[in-house]
C-alpha positions as semicolon CSV with decimal commas, in nm:
position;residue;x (nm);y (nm);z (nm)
1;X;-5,088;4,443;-3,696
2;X;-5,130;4,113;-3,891
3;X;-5,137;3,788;-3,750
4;X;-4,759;3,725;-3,871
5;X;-4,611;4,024;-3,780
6;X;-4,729;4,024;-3,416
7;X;-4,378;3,980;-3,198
8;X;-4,429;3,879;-2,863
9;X;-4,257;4,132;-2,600
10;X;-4,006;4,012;-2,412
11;X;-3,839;4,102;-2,071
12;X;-3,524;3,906;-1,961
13;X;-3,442;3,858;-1,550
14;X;-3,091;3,809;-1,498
15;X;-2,789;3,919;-1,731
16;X;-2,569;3,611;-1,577
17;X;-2,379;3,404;-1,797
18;X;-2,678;3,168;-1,905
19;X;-2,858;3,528;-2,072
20;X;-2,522;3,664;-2,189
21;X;-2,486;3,275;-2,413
22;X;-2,830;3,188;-2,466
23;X;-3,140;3,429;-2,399
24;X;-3,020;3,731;-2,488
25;X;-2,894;3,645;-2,870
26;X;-3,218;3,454;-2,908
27;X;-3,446;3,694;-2,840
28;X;-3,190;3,905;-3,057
29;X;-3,215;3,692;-3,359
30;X;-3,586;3,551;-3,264
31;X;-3,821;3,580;-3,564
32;X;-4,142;3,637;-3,361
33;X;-3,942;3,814;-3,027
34;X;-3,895;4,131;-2,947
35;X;-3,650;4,231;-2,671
36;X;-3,839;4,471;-2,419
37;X;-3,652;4,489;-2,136
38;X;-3,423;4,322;-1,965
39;X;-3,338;4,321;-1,532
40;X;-3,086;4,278;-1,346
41;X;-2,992;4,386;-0,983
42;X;-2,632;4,475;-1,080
43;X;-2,625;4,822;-1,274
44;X;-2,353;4,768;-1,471
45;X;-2,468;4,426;-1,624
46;X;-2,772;4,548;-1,724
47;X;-2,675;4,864;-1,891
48;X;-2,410;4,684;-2,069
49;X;-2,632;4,401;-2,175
50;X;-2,978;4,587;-2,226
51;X;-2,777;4,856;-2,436
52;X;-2,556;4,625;-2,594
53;X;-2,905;4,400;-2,759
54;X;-3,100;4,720;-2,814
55;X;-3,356;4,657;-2,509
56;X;-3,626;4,904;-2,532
57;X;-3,588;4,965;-2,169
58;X;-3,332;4,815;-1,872
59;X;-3,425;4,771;-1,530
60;X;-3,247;4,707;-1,220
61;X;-3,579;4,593;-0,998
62;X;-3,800;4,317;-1,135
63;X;-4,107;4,417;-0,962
64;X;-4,072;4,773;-1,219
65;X;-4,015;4,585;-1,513
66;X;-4,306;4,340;-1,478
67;X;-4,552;4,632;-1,377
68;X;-4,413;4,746;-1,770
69;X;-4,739;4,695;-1,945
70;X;-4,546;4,635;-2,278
71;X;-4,363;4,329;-2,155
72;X;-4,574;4,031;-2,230
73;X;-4,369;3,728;-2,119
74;X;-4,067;3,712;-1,912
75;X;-3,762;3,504;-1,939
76;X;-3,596;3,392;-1,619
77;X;-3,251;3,330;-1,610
78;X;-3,123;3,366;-1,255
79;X;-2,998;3,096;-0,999
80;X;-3,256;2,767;-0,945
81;X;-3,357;2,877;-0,628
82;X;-3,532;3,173;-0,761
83;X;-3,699;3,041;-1,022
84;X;-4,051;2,951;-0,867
85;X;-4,061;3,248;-0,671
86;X;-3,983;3,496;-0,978
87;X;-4,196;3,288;-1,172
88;X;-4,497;3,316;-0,882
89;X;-4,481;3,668;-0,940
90;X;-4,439;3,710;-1,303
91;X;-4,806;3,494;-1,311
92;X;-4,933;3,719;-1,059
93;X;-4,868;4,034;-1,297
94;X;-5,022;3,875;-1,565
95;X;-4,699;3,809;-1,770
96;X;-4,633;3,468;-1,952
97;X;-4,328;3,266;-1,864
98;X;-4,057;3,098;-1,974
99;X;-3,775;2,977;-1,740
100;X;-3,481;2,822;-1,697
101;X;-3,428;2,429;-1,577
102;X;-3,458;2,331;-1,337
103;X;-3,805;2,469;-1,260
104;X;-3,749;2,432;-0,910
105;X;-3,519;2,279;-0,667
106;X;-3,803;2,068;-0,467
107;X;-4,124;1,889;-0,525
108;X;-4,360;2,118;-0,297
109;X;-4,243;2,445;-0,433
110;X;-4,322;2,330;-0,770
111;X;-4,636;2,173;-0,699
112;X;-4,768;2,562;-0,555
113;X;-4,601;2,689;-0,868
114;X;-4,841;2,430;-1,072
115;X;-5,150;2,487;-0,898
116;X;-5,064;2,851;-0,974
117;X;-5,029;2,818;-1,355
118;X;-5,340;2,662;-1,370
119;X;-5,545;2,952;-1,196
120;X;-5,346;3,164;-1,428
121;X;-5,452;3,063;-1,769
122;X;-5,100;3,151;-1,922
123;X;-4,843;3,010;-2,050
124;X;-4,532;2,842;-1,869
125;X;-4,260;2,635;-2,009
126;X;-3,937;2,528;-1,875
127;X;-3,641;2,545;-2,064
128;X;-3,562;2,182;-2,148
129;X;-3,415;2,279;-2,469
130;X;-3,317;1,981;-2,592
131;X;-3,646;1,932;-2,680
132;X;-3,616;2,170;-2,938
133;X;-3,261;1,993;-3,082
134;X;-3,348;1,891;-3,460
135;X;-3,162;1,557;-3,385
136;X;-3,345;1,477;-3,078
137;X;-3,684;1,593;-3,270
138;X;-3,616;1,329;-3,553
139;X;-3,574;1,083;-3,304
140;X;-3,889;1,179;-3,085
141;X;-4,076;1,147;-3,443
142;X;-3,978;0,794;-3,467
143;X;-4,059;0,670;-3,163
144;X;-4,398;0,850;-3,155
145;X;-4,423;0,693;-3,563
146;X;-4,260;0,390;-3,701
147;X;-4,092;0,245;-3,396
148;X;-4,367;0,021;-3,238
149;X;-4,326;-0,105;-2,935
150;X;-4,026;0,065;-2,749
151;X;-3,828;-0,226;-2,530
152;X;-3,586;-0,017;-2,358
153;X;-3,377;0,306;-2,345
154;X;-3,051;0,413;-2,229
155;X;-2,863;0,763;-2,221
156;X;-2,600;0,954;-2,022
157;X;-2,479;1,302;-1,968
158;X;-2,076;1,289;-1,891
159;X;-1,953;1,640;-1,837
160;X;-1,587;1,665;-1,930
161;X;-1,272;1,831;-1,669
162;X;-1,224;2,007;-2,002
163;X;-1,543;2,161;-2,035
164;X;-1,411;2,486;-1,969
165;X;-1,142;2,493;-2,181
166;X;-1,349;2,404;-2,448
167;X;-1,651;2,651;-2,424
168;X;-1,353;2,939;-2,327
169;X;-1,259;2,872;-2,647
170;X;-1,591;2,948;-2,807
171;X;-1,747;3,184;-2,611
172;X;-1,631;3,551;-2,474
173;X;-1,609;3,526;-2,132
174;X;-1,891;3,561;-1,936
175;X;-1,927;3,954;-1,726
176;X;-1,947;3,973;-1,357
177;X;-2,116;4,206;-1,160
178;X;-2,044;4,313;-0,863
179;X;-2,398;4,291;-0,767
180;X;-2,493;3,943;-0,774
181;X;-2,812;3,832;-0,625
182;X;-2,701;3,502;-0,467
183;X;-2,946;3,225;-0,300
184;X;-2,875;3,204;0,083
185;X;-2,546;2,964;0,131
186;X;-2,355;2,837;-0,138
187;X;-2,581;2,601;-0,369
188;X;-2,289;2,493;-0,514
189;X;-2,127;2,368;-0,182
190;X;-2,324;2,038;-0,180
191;X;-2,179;1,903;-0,517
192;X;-2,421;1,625;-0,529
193;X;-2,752;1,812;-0,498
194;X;-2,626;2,084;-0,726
195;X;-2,476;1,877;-1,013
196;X;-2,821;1,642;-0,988
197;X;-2,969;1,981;-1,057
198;X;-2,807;2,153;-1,288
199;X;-2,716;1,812;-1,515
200;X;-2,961;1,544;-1,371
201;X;-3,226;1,761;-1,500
202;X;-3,128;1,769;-1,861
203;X;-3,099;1,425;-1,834
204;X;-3,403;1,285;-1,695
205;X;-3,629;1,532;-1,919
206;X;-3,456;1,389;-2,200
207;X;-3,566;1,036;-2,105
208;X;-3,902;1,157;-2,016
209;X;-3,936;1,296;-2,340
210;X;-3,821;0,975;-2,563
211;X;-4,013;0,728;-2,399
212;X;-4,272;0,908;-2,118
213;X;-4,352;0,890;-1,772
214;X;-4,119;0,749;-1,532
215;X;-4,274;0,521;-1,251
216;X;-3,962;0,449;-1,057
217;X;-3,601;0,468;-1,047
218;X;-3,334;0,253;-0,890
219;X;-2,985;0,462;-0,831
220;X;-2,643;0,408;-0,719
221;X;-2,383;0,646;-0,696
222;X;-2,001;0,643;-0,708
223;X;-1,812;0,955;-0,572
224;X;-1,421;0,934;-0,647
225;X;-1,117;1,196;-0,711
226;X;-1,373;1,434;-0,735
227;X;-1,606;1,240;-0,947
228;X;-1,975;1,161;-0,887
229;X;-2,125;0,952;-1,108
230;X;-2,498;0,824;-1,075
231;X;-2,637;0,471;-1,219
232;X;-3,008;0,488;-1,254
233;X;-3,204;0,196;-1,342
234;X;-3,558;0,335;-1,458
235;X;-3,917;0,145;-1,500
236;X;-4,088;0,330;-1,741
237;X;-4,495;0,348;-1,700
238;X;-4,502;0,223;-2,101
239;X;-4,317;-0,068;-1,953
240;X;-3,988;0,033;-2,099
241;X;-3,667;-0,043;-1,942
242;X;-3,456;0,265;-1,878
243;X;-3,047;0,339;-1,761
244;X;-2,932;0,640;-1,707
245;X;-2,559;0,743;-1,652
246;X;-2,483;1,064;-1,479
247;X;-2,166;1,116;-1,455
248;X;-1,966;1,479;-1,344
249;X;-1,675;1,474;-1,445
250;X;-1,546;1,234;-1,697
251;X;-1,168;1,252;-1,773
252;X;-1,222;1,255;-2,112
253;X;-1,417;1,427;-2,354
254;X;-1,770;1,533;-2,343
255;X;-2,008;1,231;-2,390
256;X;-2,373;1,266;-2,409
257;X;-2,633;1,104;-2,569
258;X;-2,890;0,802;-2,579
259;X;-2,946;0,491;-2,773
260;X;-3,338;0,340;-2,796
261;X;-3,480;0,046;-2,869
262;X;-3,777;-0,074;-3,039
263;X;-3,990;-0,290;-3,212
264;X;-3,983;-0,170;-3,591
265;X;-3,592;-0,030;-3,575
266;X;-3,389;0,172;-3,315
267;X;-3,247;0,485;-3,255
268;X;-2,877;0,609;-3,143
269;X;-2,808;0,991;-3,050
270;X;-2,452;1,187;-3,035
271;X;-2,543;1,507;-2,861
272;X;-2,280;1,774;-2,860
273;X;-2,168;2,035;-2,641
274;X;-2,474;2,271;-2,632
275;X;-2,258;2,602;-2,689
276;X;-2,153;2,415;-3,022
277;X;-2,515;2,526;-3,105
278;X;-2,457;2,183;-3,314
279;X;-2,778;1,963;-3,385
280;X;-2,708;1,589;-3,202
281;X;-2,581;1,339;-3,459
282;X;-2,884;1,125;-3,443
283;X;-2,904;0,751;-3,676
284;X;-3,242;0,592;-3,734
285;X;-3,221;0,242;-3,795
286;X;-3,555;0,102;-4,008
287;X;-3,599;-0,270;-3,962
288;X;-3,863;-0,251;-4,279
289;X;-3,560;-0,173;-4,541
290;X;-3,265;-0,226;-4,353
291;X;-3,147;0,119;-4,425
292;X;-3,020;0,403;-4,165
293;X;-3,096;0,787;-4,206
294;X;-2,990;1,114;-4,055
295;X;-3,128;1,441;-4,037
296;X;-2,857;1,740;-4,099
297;X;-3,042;1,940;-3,843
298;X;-2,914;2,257;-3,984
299;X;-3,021;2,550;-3,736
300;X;-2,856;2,401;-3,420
301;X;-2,986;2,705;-3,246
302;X;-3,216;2,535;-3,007
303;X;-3,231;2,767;-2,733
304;X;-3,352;3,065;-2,994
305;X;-3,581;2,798;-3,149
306;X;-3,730;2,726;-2,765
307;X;-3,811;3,060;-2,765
308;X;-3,982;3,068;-3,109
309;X;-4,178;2,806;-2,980
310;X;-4,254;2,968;-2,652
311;X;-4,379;3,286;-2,897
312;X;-4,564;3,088;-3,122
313;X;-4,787;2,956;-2,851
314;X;-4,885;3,295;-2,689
315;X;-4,912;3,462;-2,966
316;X;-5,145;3,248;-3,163
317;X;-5,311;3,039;-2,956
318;X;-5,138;2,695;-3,072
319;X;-5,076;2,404;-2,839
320;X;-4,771;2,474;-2,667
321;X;-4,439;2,316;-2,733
322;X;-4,173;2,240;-2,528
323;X;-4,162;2,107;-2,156
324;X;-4,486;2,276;-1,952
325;X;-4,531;2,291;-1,588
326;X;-4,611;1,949;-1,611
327;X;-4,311;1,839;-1,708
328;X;-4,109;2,040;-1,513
329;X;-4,251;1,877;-1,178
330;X;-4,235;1,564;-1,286
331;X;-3,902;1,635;-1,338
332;X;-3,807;1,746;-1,007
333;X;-4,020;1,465;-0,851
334;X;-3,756;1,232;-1,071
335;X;-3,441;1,378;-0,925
336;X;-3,573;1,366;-0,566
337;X;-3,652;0,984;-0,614
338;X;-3,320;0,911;-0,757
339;X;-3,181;1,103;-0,447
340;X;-3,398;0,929;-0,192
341;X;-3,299;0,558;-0,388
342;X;-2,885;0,626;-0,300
343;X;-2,992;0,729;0,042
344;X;-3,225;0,391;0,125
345;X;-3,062;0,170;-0,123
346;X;-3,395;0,060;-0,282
347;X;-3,650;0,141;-0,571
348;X;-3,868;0,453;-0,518
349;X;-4,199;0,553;-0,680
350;X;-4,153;0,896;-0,848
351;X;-4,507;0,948;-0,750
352;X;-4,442;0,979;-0,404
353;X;-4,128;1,111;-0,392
354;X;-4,155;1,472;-0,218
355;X;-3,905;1,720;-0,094
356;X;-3,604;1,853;-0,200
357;X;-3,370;1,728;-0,443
């Protein structure tokens, strides 16, 4: 088969909601994906899903489907707490790997997963997809390019108490089994640990991917009528400035984004609801002419393009995109620092910052 016609063969874990919006239609409508197989414990879910997006085969026991010799990679989409351990496994059968954020809930189980990659030789990225948002790629370009200098950085993530009635209103609603595989105790019982997870993670990649390694954070949080909102004061290792704004919920609408700052012009960010599949409304200011531009950012599909990207770089060889193993840890090592500043009150090193988030 030639070079570009080579699909790389995909098996999906998990037909929760985050496959049903997001991994299923990509590797659907993915130009170099081919849906395999897809998993899931609960009978019903996979039939209806693997049937529904013409899976060459369905599953209900992941250990089958990833002794399936056509299945090249696997995506993971299943709760954070089985992330490393699926992906341990997936490594150990030889299959590539791309999985959902966050990679891990805490810094030692990542660090094995790491050291594990490495002996493998394949490939692993985390699904940071906002890396692959054309808005937030124009503005990545510019501070890699014409920016200079970068002084400082800001951005938040505000979920919205009308979140749901929002995405209800654009998406079928998700199918439950009755089958659920579900993490011992309720990970969503200790708000602040789970929302850190679950939206501090999208957050602090972001900023990691702007303006690079974080050396240490400084946090406060607020918890209120329900509220918990996070204020993280960040020393970047470029010698950057950083705040960060977590904030769950917001009474109000959805606010996300991030403004930077920088020697040769600036950039400011709008990023939509993801299930929009909208690119963010990004403005590059360019000291040099005094003039502002925009991408459009057309193909707002960035979790499909993720997976593209994820394709691209097994099946050819290329220097992966995305957020690697690297990235995912440092990640992790991020939120358990900002966790461990609220606790003790005082700057912490990201470096050293261990355990779980």
């Amino acid at each position: 088969m030639a070079e570009q016609e080579r699909l790389l063969r995909v098996g999906i874990l998990g037909c929760g909601p985050i496959s049903q919006f997001a991994h299923l239609e990509s590797a659907q409508k993915g130009r170099n994906v081919a849906l395999q197989a897809v998993c899931d414990a609960d009978v019903g879910l996979a039939k209806r899903f693997g049937e529904f997006y013409d899976a060459e085969r369905i599953y209900f026991d992941y250990d089958e489907m990833l002794a399936d010799p056509d299945v090249d990679a696997v995506v993971i989409g299943t709760s954070d707490a089985f992330h490393v351990p699926a992906a341990l496994r997936a490594l150990a059968a030889g299959k590539h790997v791309l999985c959902e954020k966050p990679i891990g809930t805490g810094v030692e189980e990542v660090e094995r997963l790491a050291a594990a990659v490495e002996r493998s030789g394949l490939v692993l990225r985390v699904g940071h997809m906002l890396r692959f948002d054309p808005g937030v790629e124009s503005a990545k370009a510019f501070v890699d390019g014409e920016m200079g200098e970068m002084l400082a950085l800001k951005a938040w993530y505000c979920d919205s108490t009308h979140r749901y009635t929002v995405t209800d209103a654009v998406q079928p609603l998700p199918r439950q089994g009755t089958r659920v595989m579900r993490p011992s105790g309720d990970p969503k019982a200790d708000r602040e640990r789970y929302y850190m997870l679950a939206h501090g993670s999208h957050l602090v990649d972001l900023a990691r991917f702007l303006a690079g390694p974080i050396r240490s954070v400084h946090a406060r949080l607020r918890q209120r009528f329900g509220a918990y909102s996070w204020f993280v004061d960040i020393e970047f290792e470029n010698g950057a400035m950083g705040h960060l704004d977590l904030t769950v919920a917001i009474r109000g609408d959805w606010s996300e984004g991030f403004e930077v700052y920088g020697e040769n012009g600036s950039a400011r960010a709008r990023i939509l609801n993801p299930w929009y599949y909208k690119s963010a409304e990004v403005e590059i200011f360019h000291e040099k002419d005094a003039t502002t531009t925009r991408v459009l950012g057309a193909d707002g599909h960035f979790y499909r393009r993720q997976l593209e990207g994820f394709a691209e770089a097994v099946l050819t060889g290329s220097e992966p995109r995305g957020a690697d193993i690297r990235d995912g840890l440092a990640s992790v090592k991020a939120m358990a620092a900002i966790m461990q500043s609220v606790r003790s009150g005082r700057p912490v090193d990201v470096e050293t910052a261990g355990g779980e988030v």
